[in-house]
C-alpha positions as CSV (number, residue, x, y, z in Angstrom):
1,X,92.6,110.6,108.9
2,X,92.5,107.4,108.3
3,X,91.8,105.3,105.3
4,X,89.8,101.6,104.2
5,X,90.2,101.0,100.7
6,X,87.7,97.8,99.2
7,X,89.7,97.2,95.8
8,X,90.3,94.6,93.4
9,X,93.7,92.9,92.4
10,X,96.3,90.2,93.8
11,X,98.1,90.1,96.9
12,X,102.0,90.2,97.0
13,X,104.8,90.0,99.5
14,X,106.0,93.1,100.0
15,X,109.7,92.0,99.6
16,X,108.6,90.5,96.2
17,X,107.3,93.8,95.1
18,X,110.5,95.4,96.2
19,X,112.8,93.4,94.7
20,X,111.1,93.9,91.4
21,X,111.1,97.9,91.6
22,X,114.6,97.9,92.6
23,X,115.2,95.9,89.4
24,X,113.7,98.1,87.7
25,X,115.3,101.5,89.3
26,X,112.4,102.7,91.1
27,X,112.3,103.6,94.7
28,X,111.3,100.1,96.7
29,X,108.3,100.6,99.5
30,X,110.6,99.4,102.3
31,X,107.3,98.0,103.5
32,X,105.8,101.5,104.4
33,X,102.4,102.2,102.5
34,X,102.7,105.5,100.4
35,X,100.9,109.1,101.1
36,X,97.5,108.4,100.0
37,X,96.3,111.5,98.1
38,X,93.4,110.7,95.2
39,X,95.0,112.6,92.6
40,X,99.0,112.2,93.1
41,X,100.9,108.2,92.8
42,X,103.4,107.4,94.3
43,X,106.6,106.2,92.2
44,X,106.0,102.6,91.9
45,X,102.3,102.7,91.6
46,X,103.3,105.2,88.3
47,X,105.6,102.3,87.1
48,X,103.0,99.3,87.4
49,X,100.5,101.7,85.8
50,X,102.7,102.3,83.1
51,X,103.7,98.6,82.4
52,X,99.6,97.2,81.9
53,X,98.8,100.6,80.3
54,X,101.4,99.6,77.5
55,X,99.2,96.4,77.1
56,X,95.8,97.9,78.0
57,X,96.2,101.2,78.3
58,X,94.5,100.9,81.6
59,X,95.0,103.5,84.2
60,X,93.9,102.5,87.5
61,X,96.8,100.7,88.9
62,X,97.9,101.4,92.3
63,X,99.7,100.1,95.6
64,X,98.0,100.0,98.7
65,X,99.0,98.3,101.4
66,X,97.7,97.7,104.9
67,X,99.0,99.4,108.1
68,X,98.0,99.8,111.8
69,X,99.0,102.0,114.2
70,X,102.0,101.1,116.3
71,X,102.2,98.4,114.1
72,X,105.9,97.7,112.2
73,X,106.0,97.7,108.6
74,X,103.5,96.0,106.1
75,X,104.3,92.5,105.0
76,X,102.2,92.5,102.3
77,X,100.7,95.0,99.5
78,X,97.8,94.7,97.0
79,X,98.4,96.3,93.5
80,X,94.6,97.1,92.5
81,X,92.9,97.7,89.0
82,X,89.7,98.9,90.9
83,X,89.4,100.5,94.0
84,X,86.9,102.8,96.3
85,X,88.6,104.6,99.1
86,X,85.7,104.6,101.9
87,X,86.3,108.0,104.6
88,X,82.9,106.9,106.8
89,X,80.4,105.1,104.5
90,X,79.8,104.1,100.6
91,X,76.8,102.4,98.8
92,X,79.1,99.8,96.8
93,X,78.0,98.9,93.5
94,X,80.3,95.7,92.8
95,X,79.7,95.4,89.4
96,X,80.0,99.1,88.8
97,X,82.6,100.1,91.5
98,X,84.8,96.7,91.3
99,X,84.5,94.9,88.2
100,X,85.3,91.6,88.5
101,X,87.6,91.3,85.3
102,X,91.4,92.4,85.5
103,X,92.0,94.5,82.3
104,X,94.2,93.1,80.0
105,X,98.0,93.0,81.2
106,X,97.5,92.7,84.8
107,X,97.4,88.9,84.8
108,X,100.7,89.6,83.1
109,X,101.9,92.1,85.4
110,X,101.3,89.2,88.2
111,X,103.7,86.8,86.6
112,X,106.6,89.2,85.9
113,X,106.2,90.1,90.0
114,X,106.2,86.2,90.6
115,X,109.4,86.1,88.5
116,X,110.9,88.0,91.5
117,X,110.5,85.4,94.1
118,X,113.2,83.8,95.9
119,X,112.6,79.6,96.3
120,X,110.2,78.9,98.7
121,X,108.1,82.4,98.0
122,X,106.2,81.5,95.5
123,X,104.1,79.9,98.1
124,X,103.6,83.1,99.9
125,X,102.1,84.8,96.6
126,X,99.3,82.4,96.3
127,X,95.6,83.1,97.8
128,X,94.1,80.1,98.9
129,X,90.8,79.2,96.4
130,X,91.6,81.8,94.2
131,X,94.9,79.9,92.6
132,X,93.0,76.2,93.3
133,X,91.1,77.4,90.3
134,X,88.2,78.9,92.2
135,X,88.6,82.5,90.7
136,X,91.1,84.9,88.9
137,X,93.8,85.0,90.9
138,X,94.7,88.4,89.7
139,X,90.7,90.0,90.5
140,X,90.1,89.4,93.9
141,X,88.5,91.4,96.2
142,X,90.1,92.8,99.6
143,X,89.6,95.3,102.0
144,X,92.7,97.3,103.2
145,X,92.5,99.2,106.6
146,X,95.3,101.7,106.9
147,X,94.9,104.1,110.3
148,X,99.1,104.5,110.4
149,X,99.9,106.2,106.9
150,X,97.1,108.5,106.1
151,X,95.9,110.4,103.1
152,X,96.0,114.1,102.5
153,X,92.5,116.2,102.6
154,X,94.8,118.7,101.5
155,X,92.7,121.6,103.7
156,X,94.4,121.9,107.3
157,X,97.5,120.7,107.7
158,X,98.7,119.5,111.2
159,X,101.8,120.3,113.7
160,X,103.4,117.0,115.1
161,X,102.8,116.5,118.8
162,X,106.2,113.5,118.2
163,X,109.0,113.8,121.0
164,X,111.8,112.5,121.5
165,X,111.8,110.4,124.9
166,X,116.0,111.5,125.3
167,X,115.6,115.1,125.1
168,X,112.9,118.4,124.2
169,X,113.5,117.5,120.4
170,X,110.0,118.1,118.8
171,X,110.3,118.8,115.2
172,X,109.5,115.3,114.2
173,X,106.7,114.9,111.3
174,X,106.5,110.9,111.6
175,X,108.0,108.1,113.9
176,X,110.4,107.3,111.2
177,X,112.0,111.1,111.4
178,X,112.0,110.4,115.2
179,X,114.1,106.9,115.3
180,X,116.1,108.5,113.0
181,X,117.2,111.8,115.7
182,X,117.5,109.2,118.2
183,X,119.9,106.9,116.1
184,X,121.8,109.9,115.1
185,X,121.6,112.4,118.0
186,X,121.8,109.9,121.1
187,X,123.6,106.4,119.3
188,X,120.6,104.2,119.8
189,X,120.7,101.0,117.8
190,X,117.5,100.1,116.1
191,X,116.5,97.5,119.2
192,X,116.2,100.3,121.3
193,X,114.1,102.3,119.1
194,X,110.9,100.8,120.1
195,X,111.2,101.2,124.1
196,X,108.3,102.5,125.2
């Protein structure tokens, strides 16, 4: 199934955000969105929650990042304070649901990310308005649509229907399991994964 998310937060590069968990040891996103289950984080969601909750102690931050299917690998990610994950249809109560002030530490959070950038990315990590002055910069609001990585209902899991196009292989649980039989298995080079 899956998943829109309406949040608020800041938008990043994804090789920003990278950089800056691999500085800090923890396991970069390679620009794949993480398993979206409601109760369990992924790794570097865990660390930028524990960085603003030693300011705050705020614990809604997460990473979400966009992702259609067929598409290649996300570009950018959103780290959220606030966030509703919408299956077919919500009532949104912005003030309620979204609040429209980041907690204290994420504004901070934001600038220790933009300390990460490479010259010339800076520009990349700025949302047009929102850094003009229009806004807080670190509270806007965005809608993520992610129908490639999809969250866990937890109730019936599902057999992969993935094949290999070079032999009967079937035991593939995502595209990334299959490329990697087909590098392995049959010596295709990463230009001839995509082939079809």
């Amino acid at each position: 199934m899956g998943l829109t998310t309406v949040l608020r937060g800041f938008k990043i590069p994804v090789a920003i955000l990278d950089r800056f968990l691999e500085a800090n040891r923890v396991e970069p996103t390679g620009g794949y969105p993480p398993y979206y289950n409601r109760s369990e984080l992924d790794a570097g969601s865990i660390f930028l929650r524990a960085k603003v909750d030693a300011i705050a102690g705020h614990t809604r931050t997460r990473i979400f990042m966009p992702q259609r299917e067929g598409q290649s690998h996300a570009t950018y990610a959103y780290v959220a304070y606030a966030w509703v994950m919408v299956d077919a249809q919500y009532k949104l109560d912005l003030l309620e649901d979204l609040p429209d002030h980041a907690p204290p530490g994420f504004t901070e959070l934001r600038s220790e990310l933009l300390g990460y950038a490479d010259g010339g990315e800076e520009e990349t990590f700025q949302v047009k308005r929102l850094d003009e002055g229009h806004g807080d910069p670190t509270a806007a609001l965005f809608v993520v649509v992610n129908d490639g990585r999809h969250y866990s209902l937890g109730l019936f899991p599902r057999k992969s229907d993935l094949r290999c196009d070079r032999c009967d292989e079937t035991n593939f649980e995502d595209w990334d399991q299959r490329d990697a039989h087909r590098r392995e298995v049959h010596g295709c080079q990463d230009s001839d994964l995509s082939d079809f």
